[in-house]
N, C-alpha and C positions, 0 to 999 in steps of 0.2 A: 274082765280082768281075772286074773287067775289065783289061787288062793297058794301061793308056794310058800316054803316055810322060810321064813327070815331069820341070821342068826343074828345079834348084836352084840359087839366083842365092845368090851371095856377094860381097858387095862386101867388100874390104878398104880400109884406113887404116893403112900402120905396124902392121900386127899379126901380124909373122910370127913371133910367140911363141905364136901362139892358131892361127895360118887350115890349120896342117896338121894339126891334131886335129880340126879340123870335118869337111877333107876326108874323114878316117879314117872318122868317124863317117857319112859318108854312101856310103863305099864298104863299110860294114858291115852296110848295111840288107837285112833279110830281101825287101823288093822289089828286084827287080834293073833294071826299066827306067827309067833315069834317066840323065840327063846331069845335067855338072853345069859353070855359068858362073861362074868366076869373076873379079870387077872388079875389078884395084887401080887402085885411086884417088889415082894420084901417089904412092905408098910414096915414102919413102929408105932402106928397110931393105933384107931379103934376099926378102923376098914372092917376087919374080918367079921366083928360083932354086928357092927352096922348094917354088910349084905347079908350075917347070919340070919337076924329077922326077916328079909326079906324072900330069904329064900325056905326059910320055914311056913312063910304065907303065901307061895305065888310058885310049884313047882317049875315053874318055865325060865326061871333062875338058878342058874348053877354058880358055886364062887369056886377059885382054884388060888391054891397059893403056891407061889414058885419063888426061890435065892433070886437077891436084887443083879435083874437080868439084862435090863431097857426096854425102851418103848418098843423095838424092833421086836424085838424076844418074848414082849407080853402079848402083843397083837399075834405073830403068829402061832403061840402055842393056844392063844385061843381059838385063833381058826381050825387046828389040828383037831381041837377038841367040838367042835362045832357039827351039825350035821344040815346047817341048814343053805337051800338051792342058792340062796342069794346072801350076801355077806353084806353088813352095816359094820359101818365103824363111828364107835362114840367115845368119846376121850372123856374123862371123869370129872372134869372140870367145866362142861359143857351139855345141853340139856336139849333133845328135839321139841318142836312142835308138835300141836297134838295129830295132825293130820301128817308130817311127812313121809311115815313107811307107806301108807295108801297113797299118796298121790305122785310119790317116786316111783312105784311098783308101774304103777298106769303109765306113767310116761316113757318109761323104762321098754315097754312092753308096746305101747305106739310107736316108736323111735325103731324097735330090734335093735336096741342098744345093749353094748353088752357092761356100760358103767354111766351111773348119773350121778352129777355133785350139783349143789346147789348154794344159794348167795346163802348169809349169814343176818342176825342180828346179831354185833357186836357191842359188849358193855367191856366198858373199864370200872373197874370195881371199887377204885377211889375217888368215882365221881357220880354226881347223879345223875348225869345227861348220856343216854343213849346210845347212839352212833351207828351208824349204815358204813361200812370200810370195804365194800364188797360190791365194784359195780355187775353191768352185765359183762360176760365173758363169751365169745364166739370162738375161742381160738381151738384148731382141727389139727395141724399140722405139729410132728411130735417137736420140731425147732419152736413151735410155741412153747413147748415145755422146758426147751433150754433157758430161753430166753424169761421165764418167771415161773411160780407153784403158784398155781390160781385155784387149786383145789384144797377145800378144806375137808381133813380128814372125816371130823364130825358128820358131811353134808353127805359122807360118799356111800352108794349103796351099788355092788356091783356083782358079778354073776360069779359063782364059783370055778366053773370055768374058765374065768381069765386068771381066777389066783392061781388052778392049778397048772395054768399056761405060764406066767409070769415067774409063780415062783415066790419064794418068800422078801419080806420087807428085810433090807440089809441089816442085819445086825453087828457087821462093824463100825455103823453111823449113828452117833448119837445126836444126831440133829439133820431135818433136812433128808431125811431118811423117805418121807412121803415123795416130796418132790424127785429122789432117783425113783420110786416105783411109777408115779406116775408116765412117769419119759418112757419107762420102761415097755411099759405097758402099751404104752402110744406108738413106741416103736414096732410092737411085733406086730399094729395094725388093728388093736382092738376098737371098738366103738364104742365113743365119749359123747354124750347128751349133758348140755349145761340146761339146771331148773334157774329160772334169774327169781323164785321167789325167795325168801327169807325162811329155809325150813329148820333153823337152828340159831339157837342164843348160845354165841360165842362168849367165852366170859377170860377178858384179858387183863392180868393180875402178876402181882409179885411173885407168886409160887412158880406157875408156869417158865415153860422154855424159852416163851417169846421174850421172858426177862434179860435173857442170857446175848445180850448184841455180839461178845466176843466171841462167842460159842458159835453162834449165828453164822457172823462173817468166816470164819474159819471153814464151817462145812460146806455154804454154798460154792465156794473154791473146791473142795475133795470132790463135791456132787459135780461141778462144771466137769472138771478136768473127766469124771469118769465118764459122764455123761458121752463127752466130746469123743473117747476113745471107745465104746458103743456103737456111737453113728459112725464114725470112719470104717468101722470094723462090719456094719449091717450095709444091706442092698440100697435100702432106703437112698431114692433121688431127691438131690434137691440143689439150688442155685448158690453159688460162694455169697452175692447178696444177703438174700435168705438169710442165713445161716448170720453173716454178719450182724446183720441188724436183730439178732436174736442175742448174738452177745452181747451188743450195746446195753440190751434192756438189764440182762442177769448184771453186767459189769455196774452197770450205776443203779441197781440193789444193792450189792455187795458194800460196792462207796457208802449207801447211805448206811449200813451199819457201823463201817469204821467212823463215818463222822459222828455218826449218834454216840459213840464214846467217847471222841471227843480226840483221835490219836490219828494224826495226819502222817504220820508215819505209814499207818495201816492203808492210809488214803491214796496214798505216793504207790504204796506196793500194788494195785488196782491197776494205776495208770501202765506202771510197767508189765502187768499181765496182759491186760489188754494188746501191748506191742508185742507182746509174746504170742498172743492168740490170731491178732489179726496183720499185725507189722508195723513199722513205724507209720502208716496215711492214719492209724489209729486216733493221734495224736490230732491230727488237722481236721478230721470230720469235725463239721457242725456243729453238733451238738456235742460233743467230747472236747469242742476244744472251749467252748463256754465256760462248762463243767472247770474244766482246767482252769482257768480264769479265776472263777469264784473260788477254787480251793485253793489256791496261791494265795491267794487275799487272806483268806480268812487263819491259811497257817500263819503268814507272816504278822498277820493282828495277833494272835494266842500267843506268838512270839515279844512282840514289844508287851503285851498284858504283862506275861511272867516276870520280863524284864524290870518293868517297871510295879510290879505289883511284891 
């Protein structure tokens, strides 16, 4: 195994409840070559003071502070400032394992892969119990990536070379922004190694983005729709099938965000994209027309509720 130098970007937002357990956690790691960049991104907290100490005791810590920019903006201006062969990305709110830069790096390097993400420990942080939300993932083909983000940014450890192939992380996307680079990346043909072990405690909470359902639905639609003019626009072969059943998957994501708020309105607007994207058989597949089924039902219950409530 080779000893390359790893960089590990961290953007912060207001998270200096979380961003010094990351640090911990990656001054823990059984590899030792690593820097580590961390961006706050306009805090008003104590962030600055918090990495201050740490970077007064651990020169392989750098802090950078830049005007509230986004997560696209903080990620890559810490890449920019980065010097190292292979890129990690750790979001500040999230902590690795003590072993996953060493045993990403090995696999990474068995594979001649040129990107590896791996499963998660996920906590919900107003509960006590645990949670595994990350089964295993085989998917190769970049319409895997249409069709769901299976990749947690946290878990991802990849070559500098694809960033400087790919290009930076969208910063007109304030959500969902991983899952365009991912496509993206998948599309120009780079090589993806899934680790199925658990090399990150994801920590799922109020602060975070993942709170944001309306936020959510919103962008996975900007992301589809860009995504979709991408592939029409690249070489990449692939079957009308295919490609179908990739939508299906993204489209009833998207649904379950609009139901998780609870606005069947938002829900109705799905089904019509959907006939937009694929044409009215949309409607009659299988499994969309179930779908269909259950959401009828349950708008026209939320209806008599109001009514009568």
């Amino acid at each position: 195994m080779s000893n390359l130098m790893i960089s590990v970007i961290i953007p912060s937002y207001n998270y200096d409840s979380f961003v010094g357990d990351a640090i911990k956690s990656i001054q823990a790691q059984t590899y030792k070559n690593w820097e580590c960049i961390v961006v706050d991104d306009g805090s008003a907290d104590n962030t600055k003071s918090i990495v201050g100490e740490f970077c007064k005791n651990d020169p392989r810590i750098t802090y950078f502070y830049q005007e509230n920019s986004g997560l696209s903006a903080s990620r890559n201006n810490g890449i920019k400032k980065s010097s190292g062969e292979l890129i990690a990305l750790l979001d500040a709110d999230d902590t690795f394992m003590p072993d996953k830069l060493e045993q990403q790096i090995r696999i990474l390097e068995e594979h001649k892969a040129d990107l590896i993400f791996s499963n998660a420990k996920a906590i919900k942080l107003d509960r006590e119990s645990n949670f595994n939300q990350y089964g295993e993932i085989k998917w190769k083909s970049p319409l895997d990536y249409i069709g769901r983000n299976p990749i947690i940014p946290s878990s991802v450890l990849m070559t500098r070379k694809l960033f400087d192939s790919v290009g930076e992380f969208s910063e007109e996307l304030k959500s969902i922004e991983d899952g365009d680079y991912w496509f993206r990346a998948a599309l120009e043909g780079w090589k993806f190694v899934y680790d199925p072990v658990e090399r990150i405690v994801k920590k799922n909470h109020n602060q975070n983005m993942m709170s944001n359902k309306i936020r959510m639905y919103e962008y996975h639609i900007i992301v589809l729709r860009k995504s979709l003019e991408l592939l029409y626009k690249s070489d990449f072969k692939y079957q009308k099938k295919d490609l179908n059943n990739a939508l299906d998957k993204r489209l009833e994501t998207i649904r379950w965000y609009a139901r998780d708020v609870g606005d069947y309105k938002l829900v109705f607007n799905v089904y019509r994209l959907g006939i937009e994207l694929v044409g009215l058989n949309y409607l009659i597949r299988n499994k969309t027309r179930k779908s269909f089924q259950y959401d009828v039902i349950q708008f026209l219950r939320q209806k008599v509720f109001q009514k009568t409530g």
